[in-house]
PATORDO-204933 format. One line per 8 residues: for each residue x, y, z of C-alpha. Coordinates in Angstrom, 1 decimal, always signed. Layout:
BEGIN
X Y Z ~ ... .
END
This chain:
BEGIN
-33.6 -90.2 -0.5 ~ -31.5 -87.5 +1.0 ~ -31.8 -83.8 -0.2 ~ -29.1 -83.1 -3.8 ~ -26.7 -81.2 -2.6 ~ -24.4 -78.5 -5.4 ~ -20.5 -79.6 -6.3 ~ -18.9 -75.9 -6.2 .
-17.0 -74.8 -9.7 ~ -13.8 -74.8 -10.1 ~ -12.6 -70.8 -10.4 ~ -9.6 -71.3 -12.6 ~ -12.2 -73.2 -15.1 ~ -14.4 -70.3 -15.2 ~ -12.4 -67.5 -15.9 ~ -11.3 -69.3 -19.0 .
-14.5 -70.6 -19.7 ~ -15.6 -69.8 -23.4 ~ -18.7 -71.2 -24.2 ~ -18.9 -71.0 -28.3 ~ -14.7 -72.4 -28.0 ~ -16.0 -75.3 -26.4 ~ -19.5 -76.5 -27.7 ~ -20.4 -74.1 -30.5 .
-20.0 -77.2 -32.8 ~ -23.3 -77.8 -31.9 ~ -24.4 -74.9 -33.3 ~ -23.3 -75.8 -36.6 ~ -24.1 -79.3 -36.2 ~ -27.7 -79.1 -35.1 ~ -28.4 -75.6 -36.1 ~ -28.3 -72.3 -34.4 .
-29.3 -71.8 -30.6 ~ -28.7 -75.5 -30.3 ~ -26.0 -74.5 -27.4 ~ -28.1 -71.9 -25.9 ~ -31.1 -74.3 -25.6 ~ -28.8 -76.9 -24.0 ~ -27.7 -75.1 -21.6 ~ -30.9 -74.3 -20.8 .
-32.0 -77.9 -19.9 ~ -31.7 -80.3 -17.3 ~ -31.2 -83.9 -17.2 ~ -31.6 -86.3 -14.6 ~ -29.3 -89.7 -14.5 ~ -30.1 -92.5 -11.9 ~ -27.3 -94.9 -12.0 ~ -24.1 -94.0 -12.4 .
-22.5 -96.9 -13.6 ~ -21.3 -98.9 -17.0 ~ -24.0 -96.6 -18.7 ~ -24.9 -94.1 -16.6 ~ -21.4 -92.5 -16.4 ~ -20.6 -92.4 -20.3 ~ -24.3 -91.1 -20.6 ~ -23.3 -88.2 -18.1 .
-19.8 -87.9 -19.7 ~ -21.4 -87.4 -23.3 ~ -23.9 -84.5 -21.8 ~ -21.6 -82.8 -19.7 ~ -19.7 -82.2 -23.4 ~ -22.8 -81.0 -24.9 ~ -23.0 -78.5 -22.7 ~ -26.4 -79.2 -20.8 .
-26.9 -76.1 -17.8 ~ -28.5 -78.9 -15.3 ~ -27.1 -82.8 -14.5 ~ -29.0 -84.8 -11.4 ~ -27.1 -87.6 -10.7 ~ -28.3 -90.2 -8.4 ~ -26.4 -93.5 -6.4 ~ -25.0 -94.2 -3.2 .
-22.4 -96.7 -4.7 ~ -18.7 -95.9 -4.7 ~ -16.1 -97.0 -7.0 ~ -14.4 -100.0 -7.0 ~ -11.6 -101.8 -8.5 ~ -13.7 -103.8 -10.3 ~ -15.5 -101.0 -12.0 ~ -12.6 -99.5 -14.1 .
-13.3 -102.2 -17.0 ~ -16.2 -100.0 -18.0 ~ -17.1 -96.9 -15.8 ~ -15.4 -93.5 -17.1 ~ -15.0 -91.9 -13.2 ~ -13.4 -95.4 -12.5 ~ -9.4 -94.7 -12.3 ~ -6.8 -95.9 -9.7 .
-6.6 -91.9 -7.9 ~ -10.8 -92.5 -7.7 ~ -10.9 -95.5 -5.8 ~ -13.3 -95.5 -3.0 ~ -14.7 -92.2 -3.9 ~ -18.6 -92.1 -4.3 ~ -19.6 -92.3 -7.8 ~ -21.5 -89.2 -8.4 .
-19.3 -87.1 -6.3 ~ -16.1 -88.2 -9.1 ~ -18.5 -88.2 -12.1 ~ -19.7 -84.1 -10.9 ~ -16.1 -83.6 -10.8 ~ -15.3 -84.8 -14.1 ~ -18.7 -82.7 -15.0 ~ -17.1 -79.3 -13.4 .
-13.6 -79.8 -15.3 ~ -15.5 -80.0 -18.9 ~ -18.0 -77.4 -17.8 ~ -18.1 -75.2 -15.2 ~ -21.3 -73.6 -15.9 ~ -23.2 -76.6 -15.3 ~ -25.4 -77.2 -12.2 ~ -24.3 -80.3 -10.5 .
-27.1 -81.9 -8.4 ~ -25.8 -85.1 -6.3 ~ -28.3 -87.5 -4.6 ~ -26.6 -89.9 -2.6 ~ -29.3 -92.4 -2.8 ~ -30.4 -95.6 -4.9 ~ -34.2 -95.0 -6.3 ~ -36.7 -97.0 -4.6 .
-40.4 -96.7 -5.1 ~ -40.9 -95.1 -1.6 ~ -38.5 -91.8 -2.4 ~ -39.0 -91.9 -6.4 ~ -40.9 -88.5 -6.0 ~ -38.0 -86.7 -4.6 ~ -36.2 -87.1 -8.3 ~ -39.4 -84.3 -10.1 .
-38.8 -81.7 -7.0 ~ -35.7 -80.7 -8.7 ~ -37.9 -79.0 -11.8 ~ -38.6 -79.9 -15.0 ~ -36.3 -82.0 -17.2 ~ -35.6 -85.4 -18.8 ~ -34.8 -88.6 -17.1 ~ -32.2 -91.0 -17.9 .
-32.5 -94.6 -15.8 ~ -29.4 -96.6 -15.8 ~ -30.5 -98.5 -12.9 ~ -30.0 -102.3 -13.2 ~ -33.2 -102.7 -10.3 ~ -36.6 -103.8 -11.6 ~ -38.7 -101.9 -8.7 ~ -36.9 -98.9 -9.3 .
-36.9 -98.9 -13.2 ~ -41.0 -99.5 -12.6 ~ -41.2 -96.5 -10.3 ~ -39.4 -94.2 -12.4 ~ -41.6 -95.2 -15.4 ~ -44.7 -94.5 -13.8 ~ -43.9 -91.0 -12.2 ~ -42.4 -89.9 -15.4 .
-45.8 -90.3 -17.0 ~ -47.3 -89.1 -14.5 ~ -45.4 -86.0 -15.1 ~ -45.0 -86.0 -18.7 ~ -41.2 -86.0 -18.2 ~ -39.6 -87.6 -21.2 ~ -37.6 -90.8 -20.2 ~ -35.0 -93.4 -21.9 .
-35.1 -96.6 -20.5 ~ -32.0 -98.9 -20.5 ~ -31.6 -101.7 -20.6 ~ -29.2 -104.7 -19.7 ~ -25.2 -104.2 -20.9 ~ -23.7 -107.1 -19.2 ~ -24.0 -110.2 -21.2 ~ -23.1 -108.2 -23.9 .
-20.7 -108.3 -26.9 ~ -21.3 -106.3 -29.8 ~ -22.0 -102.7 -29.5 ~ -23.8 -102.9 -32.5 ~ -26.8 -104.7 -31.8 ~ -27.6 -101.9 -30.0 ~ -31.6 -100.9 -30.5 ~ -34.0 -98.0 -29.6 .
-37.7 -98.2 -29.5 ~ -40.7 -99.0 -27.3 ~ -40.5 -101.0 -24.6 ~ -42.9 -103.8 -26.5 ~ -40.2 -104.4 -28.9 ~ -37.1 -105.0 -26.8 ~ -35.8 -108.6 -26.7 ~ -33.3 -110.8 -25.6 .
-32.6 -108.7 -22.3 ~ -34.3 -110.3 -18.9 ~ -34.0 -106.7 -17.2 ~ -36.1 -105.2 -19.7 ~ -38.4 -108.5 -19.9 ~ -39.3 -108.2 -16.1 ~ -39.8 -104.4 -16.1 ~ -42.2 -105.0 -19.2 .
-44.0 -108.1 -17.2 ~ -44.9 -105.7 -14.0 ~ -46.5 -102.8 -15.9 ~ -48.0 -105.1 -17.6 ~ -49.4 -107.1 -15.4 ~ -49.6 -104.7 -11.9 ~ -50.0 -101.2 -13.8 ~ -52.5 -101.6 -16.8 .
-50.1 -101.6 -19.6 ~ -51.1 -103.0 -22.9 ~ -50.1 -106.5 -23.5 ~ -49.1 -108.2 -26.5 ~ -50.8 -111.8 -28.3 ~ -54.4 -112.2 -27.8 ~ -56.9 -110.7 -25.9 ~ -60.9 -111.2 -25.9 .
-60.3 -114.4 -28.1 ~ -59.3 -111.6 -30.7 ~ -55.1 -112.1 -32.1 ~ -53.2 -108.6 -32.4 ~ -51.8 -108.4 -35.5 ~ -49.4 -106.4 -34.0 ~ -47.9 -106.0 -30.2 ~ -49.4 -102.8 -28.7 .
-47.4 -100.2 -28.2 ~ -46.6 -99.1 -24.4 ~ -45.0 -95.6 -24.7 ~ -41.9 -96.6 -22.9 ~ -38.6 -95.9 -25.0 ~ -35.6 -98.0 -24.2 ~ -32.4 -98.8 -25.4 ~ -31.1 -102.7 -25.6 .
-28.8 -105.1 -27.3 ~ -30.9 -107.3 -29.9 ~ -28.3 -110.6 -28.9 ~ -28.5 -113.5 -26.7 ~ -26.8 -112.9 -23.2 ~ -23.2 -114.5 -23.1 ~ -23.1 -116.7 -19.6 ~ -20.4 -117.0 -17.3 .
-18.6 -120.2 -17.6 ~ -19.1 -120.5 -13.8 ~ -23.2 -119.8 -14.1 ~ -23.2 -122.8 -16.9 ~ -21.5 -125.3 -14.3 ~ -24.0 -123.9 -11.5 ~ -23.0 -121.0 -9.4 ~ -22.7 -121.2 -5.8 .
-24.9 -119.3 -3.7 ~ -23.3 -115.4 -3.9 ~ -20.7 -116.1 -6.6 ~ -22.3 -114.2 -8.8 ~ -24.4 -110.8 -8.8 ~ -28.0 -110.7 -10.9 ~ -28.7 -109.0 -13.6 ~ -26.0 -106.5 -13.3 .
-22.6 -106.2 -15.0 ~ -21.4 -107.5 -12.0 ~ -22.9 -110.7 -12.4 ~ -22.3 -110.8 -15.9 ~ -19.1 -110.5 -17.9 ~ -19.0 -106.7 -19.6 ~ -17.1 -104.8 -21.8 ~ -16.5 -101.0 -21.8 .
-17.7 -101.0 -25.8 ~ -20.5 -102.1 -24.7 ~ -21.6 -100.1 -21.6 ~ -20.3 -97.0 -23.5 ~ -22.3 -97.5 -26.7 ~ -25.6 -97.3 -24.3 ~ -24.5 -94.2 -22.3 ~ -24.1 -92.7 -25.3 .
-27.2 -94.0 -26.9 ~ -29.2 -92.6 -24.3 ~ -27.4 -89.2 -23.8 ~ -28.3 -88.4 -27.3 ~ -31.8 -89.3 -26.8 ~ -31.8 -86.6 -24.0 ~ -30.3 -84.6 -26.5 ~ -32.8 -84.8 -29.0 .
-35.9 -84.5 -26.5 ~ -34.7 -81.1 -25.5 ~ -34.2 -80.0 -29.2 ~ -36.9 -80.8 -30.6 ~ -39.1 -79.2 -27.5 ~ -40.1 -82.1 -25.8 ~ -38.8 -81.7 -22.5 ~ -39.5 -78.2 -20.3 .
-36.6 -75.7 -19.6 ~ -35.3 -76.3 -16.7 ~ -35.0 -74.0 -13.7 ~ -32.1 -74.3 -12.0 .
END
């Protein structure tokens, strides 16, 4: 994973930056020093895609002081259906490099981190050196959605899980709770199967001869859309080796109502962590 580097401010921003003009409404929303304790706080997004960008779009305008964003993908045509840094003048760019831009324009007092790198279980540890905060995944990779759970508890950095968005049709199935719970998205399914099975984490139906009477719960909070995955016609009729992409909006059909609704889900889950003093200051 290569070192974050900083996106620079833009100096016409600052000098007519006014803090209370442009997110005091969170004061008055969630009570006083609500802004102050924002920008105060990091997050950290890996993924910045369908979710991921709406999440960091959402976060940016609630005036957070630190965003990590993490991906080595770049923007393509086929991206502007649902991605918010996805626009014709952005084209070929790479993803976090447009999404910190969009991040500078709405605040210029935020720290930009960039990592220009997809999480893998080998480098997963270079995400906690950049201090304290909470992590967002948005990744659509099993392995790396395992490896981020398990550091983050190691660390006792809050994390929200999502889950799949392609497939998807109605924003309002939308759900939040543990891990255990989550249904009708495969993504989510395998993630649950590994730490089950690899890592130790408690597993549902019986055990010992003994029937729970309820599923155990695994301390994982997610985010996922309680409906049945829509298919591509093509996938129905057999899809040709490379036609389509796994568990990804690519390979699925998706909607920007529905990749937005997540991102937003999940950015205020962030929020809430840092107000209500579970997640450490950050140190930029």
């Amino acid at each position: 994973m290569q070192p974050y580097t900083d996106i620079d401010p833009n100096p016409k921003n600052i000098a007519t930056f006014d803090r209370q003009r442009r997110f005091g409404g969170l004061d008055r929303l969630y009570g006083p020093q609500s802004v102050d304790r924002l920008a105060q706080a990091q997050v950290v997004v890996a993924g910045i895609g369908g979710g991921g960008t709406w999440c960091v779009e959402a976060l940016a305008r609630s005036g957070l002081g630190a965003l990590t964003l993490i991906d080595l993908d770049h923007i393509a045509e086929s991206n502007i259906n649902r991605q918010v840094h996805a626009l014709g003048s952005t084209l070929g760019q790479a993803k976090i490099v447009a999404m910190a831009q969009r991040v500078r324009d709405i605040n210029p007092h935020c720290q930009v981190r960039l990592i220009d790198d997809f999480v893998e279980p080998d480098n997963v540890e270079q995400i906690f050196s950049v201090g304290a905060g909470v992590l967002v995944d948005c990744t659509d990779q099993v392995k790396a959605k395992v490896a981020m759970v398990l550091a983050a508890r190691a660390r006792a950095w809050p994390i929200i899980v999502c889950g799949g968005a392609g497939g998807k049709t109605d924003p309002l199935s939308l759900r939040a709770g543990d891990l255990s719970l989550a249904v009708h998205d495969a993504l989510l399914g395998r993630v649950r199967q590994v730490l089950r099975q690899t890592h130790g984490y408690p597993k549902g139906g019986a055990q010992g001869g003994k029937a729970h009477k309820r599923v155990p719960r695994m301390g994982v909070p997610c985010l996922w859309f309680e409906q049945p995955v829509v298919l591509p016609e093509l996938w129905q009729q057999g899809p040709e080796e490379g036609t389509l992409q796994g568990l990804s909006c690519a390979g699925y059909g998706s909607a920007v109502t529905v990749t937005a609704s997540m991102g937003l889900a999940a950015a205020h889950q962030a929020i809430q962590a840092i107000l209500k003093g579970h997640a450490a200051h950050a140190q930029p």
